[in-house]
C-alpha positions, 0 to 999 in steps of 0.5 A, spaced: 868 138 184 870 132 187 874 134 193 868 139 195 863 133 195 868 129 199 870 135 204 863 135 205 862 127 206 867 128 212 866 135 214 858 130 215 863 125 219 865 130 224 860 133 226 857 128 230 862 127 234 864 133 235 857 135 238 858 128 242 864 130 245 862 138 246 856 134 250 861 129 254 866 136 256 861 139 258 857 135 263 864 132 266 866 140 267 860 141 271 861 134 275 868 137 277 868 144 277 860 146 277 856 148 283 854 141 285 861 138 283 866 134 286 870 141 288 864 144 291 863 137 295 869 138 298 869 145 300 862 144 304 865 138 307 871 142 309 866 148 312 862 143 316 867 139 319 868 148 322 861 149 323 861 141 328 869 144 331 865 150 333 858 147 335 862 142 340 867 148 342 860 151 343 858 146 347 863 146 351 863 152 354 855 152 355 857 146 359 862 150 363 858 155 364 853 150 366 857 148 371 859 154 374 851 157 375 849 151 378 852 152 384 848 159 384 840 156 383 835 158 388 834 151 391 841 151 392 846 156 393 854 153 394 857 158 399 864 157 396 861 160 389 857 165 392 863 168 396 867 167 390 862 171 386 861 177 390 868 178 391 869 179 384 863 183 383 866 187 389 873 187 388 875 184 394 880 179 399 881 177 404 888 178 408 889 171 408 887 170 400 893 169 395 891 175 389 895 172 382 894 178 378 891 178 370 893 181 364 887 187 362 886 182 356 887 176 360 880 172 361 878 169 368 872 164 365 
């Protein structure tokens, strides 16, 4: 009978503990690997550094394009521009131009 009651006395010992480092294993795996973790931290951090290398890449063909349709305002039209686009709206050259030939997937702009 005596073990019993000192098997009990420790078994009361252990659980405590126990309970404590359940608690403690718990909250530090939801730290690391949980949905607002350190892991998940990281992950977002990685797909904004792509969302910010899209939205610069982004902004550098707006700003080209820009440039490109700012000599076709109405206030002000640039000549060069105007025949460069219609002659490739039209497909056509002059005899003195020189024609460097694209590949069909090729991108000209």
């Amino acid at each position: 009978m005596a073990w019993a009651r000192e098997l009990k006395r420790r078994a009361r010992a252990t659980v405590a503990p126990l309970a404590f480092l359940s608690l403690v294993g718990y909250f530090g795996w939801n730290a690391t690997h949980g949905d607002r973790g350190l892991v998940a931290f990281a992950e977002r951090q990685r797909l904004l550094k792509e969302a910010e290398a899209d939205l610069g890449r982004a902004q550098a063909e707006q700003a080209a394009w820009e440039r490109r349709l700012a000599g076709l305002r109405n206030n002000h039209i640039d000549r060069d521009m105007l025949d460069e686009r219609a002659r490739s709206m039209l497909n056509l050259a002059e005899p003195s131009d020189i024609i460097v030939q694209y590949g069909p997937k090729d991108r000209l702009f």
